[in-house]
N, C-alpha and C positions, 0 to 999 in steps of 0.2 A: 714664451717664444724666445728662441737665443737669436741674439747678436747676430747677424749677418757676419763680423769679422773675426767673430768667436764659435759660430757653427762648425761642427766635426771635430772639435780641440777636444782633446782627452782633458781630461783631470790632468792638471801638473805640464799642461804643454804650453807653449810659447804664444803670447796673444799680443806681445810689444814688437813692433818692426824693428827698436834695438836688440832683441834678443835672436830675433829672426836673422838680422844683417851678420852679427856676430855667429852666430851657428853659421851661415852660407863661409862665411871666410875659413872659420873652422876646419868644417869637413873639405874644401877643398886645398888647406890646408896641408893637413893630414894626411889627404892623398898624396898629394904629391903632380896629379894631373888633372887636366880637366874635365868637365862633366859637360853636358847637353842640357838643355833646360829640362825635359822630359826628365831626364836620369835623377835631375834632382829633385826635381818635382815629387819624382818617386820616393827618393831616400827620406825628405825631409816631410809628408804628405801620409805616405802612407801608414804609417801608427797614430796617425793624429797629431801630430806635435805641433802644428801650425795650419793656418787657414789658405787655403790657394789666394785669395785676393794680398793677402801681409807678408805671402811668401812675393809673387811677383814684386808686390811695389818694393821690397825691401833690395831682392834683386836689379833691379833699376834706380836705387838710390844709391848701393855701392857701383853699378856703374859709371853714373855721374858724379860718383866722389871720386873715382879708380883706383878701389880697392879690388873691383875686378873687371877683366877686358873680356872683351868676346871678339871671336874668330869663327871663319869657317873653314868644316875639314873638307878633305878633297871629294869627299862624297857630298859636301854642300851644308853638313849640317853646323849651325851654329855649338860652339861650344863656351864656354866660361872657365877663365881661368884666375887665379888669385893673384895678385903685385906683390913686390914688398912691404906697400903700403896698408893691404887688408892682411897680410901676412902677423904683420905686426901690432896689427888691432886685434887680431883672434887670439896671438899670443898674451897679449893684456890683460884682456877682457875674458878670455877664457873662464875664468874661475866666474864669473857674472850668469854664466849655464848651471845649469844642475849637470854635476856628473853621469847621470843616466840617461841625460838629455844625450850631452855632448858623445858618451859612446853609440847608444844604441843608433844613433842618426849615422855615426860615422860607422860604425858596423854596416848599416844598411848599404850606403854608399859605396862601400866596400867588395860590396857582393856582387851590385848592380855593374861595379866595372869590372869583376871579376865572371861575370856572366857574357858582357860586350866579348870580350875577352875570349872565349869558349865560343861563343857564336862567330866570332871571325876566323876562327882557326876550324871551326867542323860546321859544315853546311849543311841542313837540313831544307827540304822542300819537300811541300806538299802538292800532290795535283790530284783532283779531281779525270777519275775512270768512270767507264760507262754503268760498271759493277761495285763500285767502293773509290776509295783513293790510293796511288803507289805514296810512299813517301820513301825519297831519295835522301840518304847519308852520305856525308864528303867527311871523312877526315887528312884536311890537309898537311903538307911541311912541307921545310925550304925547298925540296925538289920534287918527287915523283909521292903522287897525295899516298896515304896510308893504309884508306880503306876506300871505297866505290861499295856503296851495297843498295840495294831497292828493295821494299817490302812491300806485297799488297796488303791493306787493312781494309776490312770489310765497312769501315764507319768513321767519320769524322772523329767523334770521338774517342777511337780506337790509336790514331792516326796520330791527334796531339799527344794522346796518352804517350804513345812512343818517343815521339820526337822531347814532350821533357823529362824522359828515363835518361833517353839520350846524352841530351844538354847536361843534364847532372851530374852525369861523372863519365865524361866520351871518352878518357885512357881504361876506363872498367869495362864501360862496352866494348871494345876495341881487344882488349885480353879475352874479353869471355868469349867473340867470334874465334880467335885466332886460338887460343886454346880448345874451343870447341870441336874447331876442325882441322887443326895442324898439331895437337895435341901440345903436352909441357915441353918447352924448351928450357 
């Protein structure tokens, strides 16, 4: 039976709350900005690389050290940000990671605020019809949005299906409407 603080750890993933505290300063780091607990959660969680119990406490001991602060954004969510302080222990202690650690987390990371990112600039909503679901596209910009489109989908899962075609590459969607029906410019 494993370890309750070693369950879900991949081979080769992180099971010491120092290696964990040092990845958390790391990838936010690297960013450059802050994350959500969620977002990290995801980055650092989702291949295995660490335990949710060793990731929280590690996160809550560099707060209490302040190597990172938390805030909230105007929508209410808490976020985490890195100091000089954890800035300067990641740069350190960096080489204390495996390299494959330290990328593939911060890849991950990367993505997940590159997808925040996408999702606040083109709206997607789903609603429940009597017959299926519409789901409604906004791609917005600084002034008058880009594109308004509505699609019925006969099925929930027809529906998300769309919506992460969408998400994926919304300036490709957005050409292939506008080419479709205003032809090549």
């Amino acid at each position: 039976m494993e370890e309750t603080f070693t369950a879900g750890i991949r081979p080769g993933g992180l099971t010491g709350g120092r290696e964990i505290r040092i990845l958390i300063c790391h990838i936010l780091s690297e960013l450059g900005e802050p994350m959500g607990f969620d977002e990290m959660t995801e980055a650092i969680l989702a291949d295995g690389t660490a335990n949710y119990f060793e990731f929280a406490d590690a996160l809550s001991e560099l707060r209490e050290t302040g190597c990172v602060v938390t805030f909230k954004t105007d929508s209410g969510i808490n976020e985490y940000a890195v100091t000089e302080k954890g800035k300067a222990a990641a740069k350190t202690l960096e080489n204390d990671l495996p390299l494959s650690v330290r990328e593939k987390s911060t890849e991950s990371a990367r993505n997940i605020i590159q997808r925040r990112r996408i999702e606040k600039e083109n709206l997607v909503t789903i609603t429940k019809t009597e017959d299926g679901y519409m789901i409604h596209i906004r791609v917005t910009d600084i002034g008058t949005d880009l594109m308004d489109l509505s699609l019925f989908m006969p099925t929930i899962e027809q529906a998300l299906a769309v919506k992460e075609k969408f998400l994926g590459d919304p300036a490709g969607a957005y050409m292939g409407v506008l080419e479709s029906l205003a032809g090549e410019f």
